[in-house]
PAZAPA-4460 file (N, C-alpha, C; in steps of 0.05 Angstrom, whole numbers, plus 32768, in hexadecimal, padded with zeros to 4 digits):
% residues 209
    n_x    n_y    n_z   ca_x   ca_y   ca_z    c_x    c_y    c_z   seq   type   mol
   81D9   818F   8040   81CE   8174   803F   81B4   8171   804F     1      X     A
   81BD   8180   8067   819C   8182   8079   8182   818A   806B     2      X     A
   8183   819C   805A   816C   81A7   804D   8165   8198   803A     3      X     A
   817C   818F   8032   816D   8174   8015   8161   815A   801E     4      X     A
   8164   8154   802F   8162   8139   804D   8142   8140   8051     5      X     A
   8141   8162   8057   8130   8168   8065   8115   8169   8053     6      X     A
   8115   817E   803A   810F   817C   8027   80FC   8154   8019     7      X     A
   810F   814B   8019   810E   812F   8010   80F6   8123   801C     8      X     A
   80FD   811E   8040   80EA   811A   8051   80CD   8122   8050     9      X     A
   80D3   813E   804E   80B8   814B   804E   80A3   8139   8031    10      X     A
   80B9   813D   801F   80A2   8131   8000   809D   8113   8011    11      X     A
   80AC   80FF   8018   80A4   80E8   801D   8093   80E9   8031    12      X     A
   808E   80FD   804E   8078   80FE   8054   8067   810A   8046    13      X     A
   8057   811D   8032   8046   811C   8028   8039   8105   8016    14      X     A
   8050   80F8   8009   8046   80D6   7FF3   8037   80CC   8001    15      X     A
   8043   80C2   8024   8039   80AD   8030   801C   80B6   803A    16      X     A
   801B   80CD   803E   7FF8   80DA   8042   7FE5   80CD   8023    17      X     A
   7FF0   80D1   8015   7FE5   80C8   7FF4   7FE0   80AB   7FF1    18      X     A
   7FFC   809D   7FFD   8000   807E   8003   7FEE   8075   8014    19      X     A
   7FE6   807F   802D   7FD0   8077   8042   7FB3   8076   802F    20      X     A
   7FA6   8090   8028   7F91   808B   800E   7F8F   8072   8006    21      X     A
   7FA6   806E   7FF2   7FA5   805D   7FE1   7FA7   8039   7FF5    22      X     A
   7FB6   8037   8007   7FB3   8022   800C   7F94   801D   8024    23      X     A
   7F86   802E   802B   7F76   802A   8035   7F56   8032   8029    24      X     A
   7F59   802F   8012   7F46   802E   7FF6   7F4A   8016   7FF1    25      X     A
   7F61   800C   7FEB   7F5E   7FEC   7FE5   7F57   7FD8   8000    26      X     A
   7F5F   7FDC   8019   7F52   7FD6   8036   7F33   7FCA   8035    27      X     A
   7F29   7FF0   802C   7F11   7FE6   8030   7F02   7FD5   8023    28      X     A
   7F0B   7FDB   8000   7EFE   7FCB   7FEB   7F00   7FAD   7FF8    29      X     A
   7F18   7FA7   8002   7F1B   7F8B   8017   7F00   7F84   8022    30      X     A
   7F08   7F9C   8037   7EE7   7F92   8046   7ECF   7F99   8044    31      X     A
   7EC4   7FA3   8023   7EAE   7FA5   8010   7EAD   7F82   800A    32      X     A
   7EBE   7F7F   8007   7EB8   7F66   7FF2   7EB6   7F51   800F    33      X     A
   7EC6   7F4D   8028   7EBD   7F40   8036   7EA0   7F3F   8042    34      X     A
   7E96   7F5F   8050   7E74   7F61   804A   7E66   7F4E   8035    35      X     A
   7E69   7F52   801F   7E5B   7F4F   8007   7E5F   7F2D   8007    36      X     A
   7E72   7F25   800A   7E80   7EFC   8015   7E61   7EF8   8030    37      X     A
   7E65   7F11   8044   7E59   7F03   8058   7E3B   7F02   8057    38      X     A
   7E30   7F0F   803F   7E10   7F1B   803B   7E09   7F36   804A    39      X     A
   7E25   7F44   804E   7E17   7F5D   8055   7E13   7F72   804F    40      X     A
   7E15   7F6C   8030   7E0E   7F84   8018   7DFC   7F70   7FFE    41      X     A
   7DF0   7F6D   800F   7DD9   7F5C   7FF7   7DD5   7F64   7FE0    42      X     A
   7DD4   7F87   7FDB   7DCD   7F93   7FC2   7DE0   7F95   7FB2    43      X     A
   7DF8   7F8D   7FBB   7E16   7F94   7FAA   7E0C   7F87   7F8F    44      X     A
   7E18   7F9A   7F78   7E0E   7F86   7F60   7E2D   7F7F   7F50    45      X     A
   7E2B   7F6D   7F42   7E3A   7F5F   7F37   7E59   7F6B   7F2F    46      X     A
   7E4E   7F82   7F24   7E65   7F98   7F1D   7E6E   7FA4   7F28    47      X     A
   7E65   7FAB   7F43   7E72   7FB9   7F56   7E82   7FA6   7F60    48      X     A
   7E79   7F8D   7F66   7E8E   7F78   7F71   7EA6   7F75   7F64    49      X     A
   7EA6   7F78   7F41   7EBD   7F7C   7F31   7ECF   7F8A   7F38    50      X     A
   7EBF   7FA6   7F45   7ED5   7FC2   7F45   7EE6   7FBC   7F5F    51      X     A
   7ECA   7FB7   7F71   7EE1   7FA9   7F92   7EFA   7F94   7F84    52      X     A
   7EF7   7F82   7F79   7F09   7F6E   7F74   7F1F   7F82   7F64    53      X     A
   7F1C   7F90   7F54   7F31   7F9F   7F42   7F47   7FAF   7F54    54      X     A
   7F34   7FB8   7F6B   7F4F   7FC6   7F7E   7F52   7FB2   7F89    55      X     A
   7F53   7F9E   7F8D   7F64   7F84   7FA4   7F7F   7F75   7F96    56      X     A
   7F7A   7F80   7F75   7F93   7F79   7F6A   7FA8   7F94   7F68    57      X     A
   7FA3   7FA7   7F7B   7FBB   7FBC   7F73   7FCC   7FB9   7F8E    58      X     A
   7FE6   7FBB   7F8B   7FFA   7FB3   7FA1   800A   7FCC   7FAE    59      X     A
   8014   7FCD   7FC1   801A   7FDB   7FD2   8038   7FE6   7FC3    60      X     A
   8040   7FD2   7FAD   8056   7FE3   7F9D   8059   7FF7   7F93    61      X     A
   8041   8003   7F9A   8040   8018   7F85   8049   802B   7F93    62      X     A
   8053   802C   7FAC   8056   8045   7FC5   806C   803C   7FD6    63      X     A
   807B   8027   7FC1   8094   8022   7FD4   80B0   8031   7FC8    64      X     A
   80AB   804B   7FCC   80BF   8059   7FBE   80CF   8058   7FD2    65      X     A
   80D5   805E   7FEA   80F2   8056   8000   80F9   8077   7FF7    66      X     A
   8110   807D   8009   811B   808C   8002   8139   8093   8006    67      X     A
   813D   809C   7FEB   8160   808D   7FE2   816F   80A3   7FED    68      X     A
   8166   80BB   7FFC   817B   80C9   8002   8186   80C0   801B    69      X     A
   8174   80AA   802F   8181   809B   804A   8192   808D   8040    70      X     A
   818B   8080   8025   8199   8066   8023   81BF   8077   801D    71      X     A
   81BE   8093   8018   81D3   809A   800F   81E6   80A7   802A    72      X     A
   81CF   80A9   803B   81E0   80B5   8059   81EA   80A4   8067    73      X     A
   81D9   8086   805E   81E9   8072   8077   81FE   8060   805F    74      X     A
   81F8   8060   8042   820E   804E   803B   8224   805F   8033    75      X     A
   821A   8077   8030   8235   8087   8020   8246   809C   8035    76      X     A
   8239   809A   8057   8253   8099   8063   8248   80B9   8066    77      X     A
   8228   80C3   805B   822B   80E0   806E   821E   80E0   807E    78      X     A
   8219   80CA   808E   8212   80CC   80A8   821E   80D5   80BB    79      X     A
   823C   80DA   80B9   824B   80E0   80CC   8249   8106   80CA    80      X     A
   8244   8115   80B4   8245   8126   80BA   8231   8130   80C4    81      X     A
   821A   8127   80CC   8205   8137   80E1   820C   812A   80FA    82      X     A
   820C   814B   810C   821A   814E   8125   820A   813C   813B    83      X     A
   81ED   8144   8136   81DF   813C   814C   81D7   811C   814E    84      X     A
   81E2   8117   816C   81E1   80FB   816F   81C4   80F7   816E    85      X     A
   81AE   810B   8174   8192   8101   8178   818A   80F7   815C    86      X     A
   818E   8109   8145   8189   8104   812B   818E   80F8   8120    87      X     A
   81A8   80E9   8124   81B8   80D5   8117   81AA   80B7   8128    88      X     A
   819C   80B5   8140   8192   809B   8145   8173   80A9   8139    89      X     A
   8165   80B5   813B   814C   80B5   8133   8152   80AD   810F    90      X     A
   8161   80B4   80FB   8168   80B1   80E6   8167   8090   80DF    91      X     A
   8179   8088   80F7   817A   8067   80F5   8161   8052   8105    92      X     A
   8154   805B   8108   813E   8053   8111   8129   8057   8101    93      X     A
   811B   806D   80F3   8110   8071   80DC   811B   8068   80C6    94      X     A
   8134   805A   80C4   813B   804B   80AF   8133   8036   80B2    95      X     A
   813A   802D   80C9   812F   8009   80D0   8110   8002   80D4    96      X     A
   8102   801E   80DE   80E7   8013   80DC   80DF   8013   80BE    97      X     A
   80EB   8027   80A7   80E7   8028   808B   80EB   8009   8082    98      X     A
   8102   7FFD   8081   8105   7FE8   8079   80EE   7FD6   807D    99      X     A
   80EB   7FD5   8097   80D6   7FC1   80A6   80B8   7FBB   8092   100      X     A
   80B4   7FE3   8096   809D   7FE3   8085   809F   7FDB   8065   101      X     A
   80B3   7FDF   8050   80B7   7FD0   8036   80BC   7FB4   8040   102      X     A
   80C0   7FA6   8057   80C0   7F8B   804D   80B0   7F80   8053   103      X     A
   8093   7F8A   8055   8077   7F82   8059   806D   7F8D   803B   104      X     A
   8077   7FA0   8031   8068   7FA1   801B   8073   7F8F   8000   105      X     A
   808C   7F88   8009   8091   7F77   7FF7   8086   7F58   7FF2   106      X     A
   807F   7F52   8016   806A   7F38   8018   8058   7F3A   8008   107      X     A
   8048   7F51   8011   802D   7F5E   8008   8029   7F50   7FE2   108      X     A
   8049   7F5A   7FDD   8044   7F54   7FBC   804D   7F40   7FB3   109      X     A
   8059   7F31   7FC8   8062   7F0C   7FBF   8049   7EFF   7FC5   110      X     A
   802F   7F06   7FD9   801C   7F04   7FD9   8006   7EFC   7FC7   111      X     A
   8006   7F16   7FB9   7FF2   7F19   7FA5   7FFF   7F09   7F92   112      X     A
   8017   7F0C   7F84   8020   7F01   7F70   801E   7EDF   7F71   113      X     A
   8024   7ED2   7F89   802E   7EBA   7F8C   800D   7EB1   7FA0   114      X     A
   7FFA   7EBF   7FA5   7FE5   7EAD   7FB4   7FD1   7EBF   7FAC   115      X     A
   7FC7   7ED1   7FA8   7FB6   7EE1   7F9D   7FAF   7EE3   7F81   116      X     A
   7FBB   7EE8   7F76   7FB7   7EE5   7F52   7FAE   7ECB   7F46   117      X     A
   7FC9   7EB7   7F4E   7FBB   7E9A   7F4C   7FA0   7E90   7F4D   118      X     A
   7F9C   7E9B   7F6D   7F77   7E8F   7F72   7F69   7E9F   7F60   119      X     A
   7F6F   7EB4   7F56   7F58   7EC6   7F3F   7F5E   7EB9   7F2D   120      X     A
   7F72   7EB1   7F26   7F78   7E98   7F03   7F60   7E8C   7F0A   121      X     A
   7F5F   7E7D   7F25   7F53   7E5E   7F13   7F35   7E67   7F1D   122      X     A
   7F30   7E78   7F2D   7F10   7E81   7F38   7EFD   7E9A   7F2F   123      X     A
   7F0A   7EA5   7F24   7EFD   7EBF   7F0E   7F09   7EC4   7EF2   124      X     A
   7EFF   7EDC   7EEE   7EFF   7EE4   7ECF   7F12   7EFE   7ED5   125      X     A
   7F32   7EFE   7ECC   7F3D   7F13   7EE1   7F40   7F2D   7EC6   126      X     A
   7F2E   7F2A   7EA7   7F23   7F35   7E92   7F11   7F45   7E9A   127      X     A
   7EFC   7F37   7EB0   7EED   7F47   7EAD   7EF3   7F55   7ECD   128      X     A
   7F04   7F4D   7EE3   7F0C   7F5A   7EF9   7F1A   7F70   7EED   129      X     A
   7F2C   7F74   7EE4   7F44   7F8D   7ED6   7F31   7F9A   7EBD   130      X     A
   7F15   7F91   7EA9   7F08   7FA4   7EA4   7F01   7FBC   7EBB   131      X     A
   7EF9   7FAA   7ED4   7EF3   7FC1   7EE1   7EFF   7FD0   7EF2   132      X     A
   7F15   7FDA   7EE2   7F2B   7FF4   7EF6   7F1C   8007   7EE6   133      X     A
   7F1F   8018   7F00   7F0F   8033   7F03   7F27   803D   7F11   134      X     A
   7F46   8040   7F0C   7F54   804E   7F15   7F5C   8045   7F31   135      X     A
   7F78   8053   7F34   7F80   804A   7F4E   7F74   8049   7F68   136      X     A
   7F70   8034   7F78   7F63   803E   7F8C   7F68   8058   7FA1   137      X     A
   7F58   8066   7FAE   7F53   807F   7FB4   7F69   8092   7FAA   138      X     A
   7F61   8092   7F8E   7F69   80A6   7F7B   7F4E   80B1   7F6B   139      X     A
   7F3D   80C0   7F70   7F26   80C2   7F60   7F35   80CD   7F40   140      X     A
   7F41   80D2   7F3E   7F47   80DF   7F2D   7F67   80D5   7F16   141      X     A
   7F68   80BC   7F20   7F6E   80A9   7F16   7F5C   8093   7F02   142      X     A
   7F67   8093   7EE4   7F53   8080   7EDC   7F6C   806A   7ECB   143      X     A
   7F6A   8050   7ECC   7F7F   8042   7EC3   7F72   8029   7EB7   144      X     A
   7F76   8021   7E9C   7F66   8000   7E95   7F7C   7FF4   7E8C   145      X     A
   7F8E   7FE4   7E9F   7FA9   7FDD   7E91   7FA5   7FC9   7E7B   146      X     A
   7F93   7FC5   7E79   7F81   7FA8   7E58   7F77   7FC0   7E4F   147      X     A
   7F77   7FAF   7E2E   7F6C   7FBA   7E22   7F53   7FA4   7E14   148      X     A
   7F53   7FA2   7DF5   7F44   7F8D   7DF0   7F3A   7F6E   7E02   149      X     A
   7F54   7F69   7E11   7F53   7F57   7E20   7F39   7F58   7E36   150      X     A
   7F37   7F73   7E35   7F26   7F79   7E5B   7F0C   7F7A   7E4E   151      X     A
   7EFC   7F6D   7E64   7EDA   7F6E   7E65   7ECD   7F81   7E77   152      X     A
   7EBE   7F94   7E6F   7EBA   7FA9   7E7A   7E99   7FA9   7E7C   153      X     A
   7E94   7F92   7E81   7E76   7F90   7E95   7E81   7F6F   7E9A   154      X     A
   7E5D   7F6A   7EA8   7E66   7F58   7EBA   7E54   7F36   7EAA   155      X     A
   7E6B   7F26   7E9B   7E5C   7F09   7E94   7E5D   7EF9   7EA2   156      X     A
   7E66   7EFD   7EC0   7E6A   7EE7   7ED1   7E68   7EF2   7EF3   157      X     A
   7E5F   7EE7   7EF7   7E56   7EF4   7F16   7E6A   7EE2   7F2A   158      X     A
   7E74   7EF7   7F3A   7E8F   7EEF   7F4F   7E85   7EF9   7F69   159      X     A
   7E6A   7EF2   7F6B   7E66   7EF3   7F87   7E68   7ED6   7F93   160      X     A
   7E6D   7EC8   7F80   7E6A   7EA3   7F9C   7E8B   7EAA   7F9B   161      X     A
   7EA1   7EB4   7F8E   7EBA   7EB4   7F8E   7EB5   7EC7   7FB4   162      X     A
   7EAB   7ED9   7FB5   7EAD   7EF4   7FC4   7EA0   7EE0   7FE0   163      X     A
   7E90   7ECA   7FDC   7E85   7EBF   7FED   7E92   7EA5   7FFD   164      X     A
   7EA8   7E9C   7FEC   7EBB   7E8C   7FF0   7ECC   7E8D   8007   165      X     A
   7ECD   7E75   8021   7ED6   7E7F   8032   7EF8   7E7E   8032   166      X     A
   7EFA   7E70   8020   7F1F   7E6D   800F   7F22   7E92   8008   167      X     A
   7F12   7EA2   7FFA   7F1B   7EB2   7FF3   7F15   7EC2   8006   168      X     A
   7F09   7EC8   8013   7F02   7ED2   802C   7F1B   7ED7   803C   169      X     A
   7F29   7EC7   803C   7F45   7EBD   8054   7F57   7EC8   8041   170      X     A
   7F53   7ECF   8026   7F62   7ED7   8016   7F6F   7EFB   801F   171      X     A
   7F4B   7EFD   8016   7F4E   7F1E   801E   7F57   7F29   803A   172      X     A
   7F4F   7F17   8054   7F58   7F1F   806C   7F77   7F1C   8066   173      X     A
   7F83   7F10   8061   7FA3   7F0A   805A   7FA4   7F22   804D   174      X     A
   7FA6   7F33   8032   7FAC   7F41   8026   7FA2   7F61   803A   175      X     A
   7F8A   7F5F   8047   7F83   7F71   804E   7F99   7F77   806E   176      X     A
   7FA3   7F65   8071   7FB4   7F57   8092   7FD4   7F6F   8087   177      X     A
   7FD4   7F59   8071   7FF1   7F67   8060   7FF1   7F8A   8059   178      X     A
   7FE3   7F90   804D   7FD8   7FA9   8041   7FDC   7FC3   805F   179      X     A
   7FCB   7FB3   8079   7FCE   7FBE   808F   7FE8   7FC1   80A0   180      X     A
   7FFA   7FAE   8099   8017   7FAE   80A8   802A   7FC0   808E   181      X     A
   8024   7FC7   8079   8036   7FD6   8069   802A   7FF6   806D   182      X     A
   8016   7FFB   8075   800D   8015   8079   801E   801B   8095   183      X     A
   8021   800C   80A2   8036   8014   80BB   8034   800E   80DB   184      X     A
   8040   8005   80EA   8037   8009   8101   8036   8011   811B   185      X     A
   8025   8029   8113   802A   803C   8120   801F   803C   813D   186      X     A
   8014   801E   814E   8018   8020   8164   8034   8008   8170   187      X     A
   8049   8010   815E   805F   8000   8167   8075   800B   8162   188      X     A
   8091   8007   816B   80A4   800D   8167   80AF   8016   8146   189      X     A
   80A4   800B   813C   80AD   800A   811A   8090   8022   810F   190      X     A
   8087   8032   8118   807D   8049   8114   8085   8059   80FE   191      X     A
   8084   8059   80EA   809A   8069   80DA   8094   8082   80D1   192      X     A
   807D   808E   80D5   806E   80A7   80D1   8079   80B9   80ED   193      X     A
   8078   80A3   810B   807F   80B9   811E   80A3   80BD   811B   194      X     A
   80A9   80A9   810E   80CB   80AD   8112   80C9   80C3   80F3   195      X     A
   80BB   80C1   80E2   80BD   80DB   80D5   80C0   80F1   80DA   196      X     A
   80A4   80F2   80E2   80A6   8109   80F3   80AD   8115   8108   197      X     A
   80BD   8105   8119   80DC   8112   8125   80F1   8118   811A   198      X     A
   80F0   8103   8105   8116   810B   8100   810E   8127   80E6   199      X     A
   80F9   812B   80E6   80F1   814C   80CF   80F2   8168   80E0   200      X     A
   80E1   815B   8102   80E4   816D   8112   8107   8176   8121   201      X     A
   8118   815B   811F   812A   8160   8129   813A   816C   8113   202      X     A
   813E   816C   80F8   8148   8174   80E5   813E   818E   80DF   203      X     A
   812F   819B   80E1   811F   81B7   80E7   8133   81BF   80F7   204      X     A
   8130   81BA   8117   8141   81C6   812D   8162   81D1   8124   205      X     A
   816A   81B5   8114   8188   81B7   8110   818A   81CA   80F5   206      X     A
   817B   81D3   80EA   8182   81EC   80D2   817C   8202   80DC   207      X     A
   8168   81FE   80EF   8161   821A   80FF   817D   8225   8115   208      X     A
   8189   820D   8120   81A6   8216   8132   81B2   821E   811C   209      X     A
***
């Protein structure tokens, strides 16, 4: 069971290296488009502002895979068979900061759905925002146009007074606020990268005895 525990861990720490990328690609596009709100990318042109807006609609769901082999050690009762009392609290502690962290990303996407999307209904063209996906954010090598006929793939409407808006402005710091508490926090107790990477190092030790 240790090796498959161990095993498991390891893949979920490599995702979340992939997951950090990706949520701190959409970060910045955040604070591209806030520059560009404040006049401090004067040259930004119309379409690039599109592409910033296109990653501010991708959500943090996409990297909330969890991982179901804890959920099977603490509900299905094999928690008792690992010996070491150190492992067995580091286990439950990287569980609880895990939770912590999905129930920020779940804000994150009652967020967008319920106060973010809305204000793009009634203040842009969200046709010609989702023409411009150019793939997941920091995925270069990702390319995705979830429209098809529907999507506008240049620019008939210019969304820089939207980008200049101090309503939307407060928007993006919120989403960008959210976005930042689901990546983790790692100068606090609920750290979930350092409790990873203990309970991998202490799970190492215990296959090695």
């Amino acid at each position: 069971m240790l090796e498959t525990l161990l095993s498991d861990m390891q893949e979920f720490q490599t995702a979340r290296e992939v997951r950090d990328g990706y949520l701190d690609a959409i970060v910045e596009s955040g604070r591209s488009l806030l520059d560009i709100g404040r006049g401090l990318k004067p040259d930004a042109t119309d379409r690039e502002i599109d592409y910033l807006l296109n990653d501010m609609t991708y959500t943090a769901n996409v990297v909330s895979k969890g991982l179901p082999i804890l959920g099977l050690l603490f509900e299905g009762g094999g928690l008792v068979t690992i010996g070491s009392d150190e492992l067995r609290a580091c286990l439950a502690d990287f569980r609880f900061s895990l939770n912590i962290e999905m129930s920020y990303s779940r804000r994150e996407i009652e967020f967008v759905d319920n106060v973010f999307y809305p204000f793009l209904d009634a203040n842009s063209s969200l046709a010609q925002i989702w023409g411009a996906d150019d793939g997941q954010p920091g995925n270069p090598s990702s390319t995705e146009f979830p429209l098809g006929r529907e999507s506008i793939r240049h620019s008939e409407v210019s969304h820089r007074d939207l980008a200049e808006s101090r309503q939307f402005q407060n928007l993006l710091i919120r989403k960008i606020m959210y976005l930042e508490n689901v990546k983790g926090w790692e100068v606090s107790a609920y750290d979930v990268d350092a409790r990873l990477s203990e309970c991998i190092g202490l799970i190492t030790s215990a296959i090695d005895d």
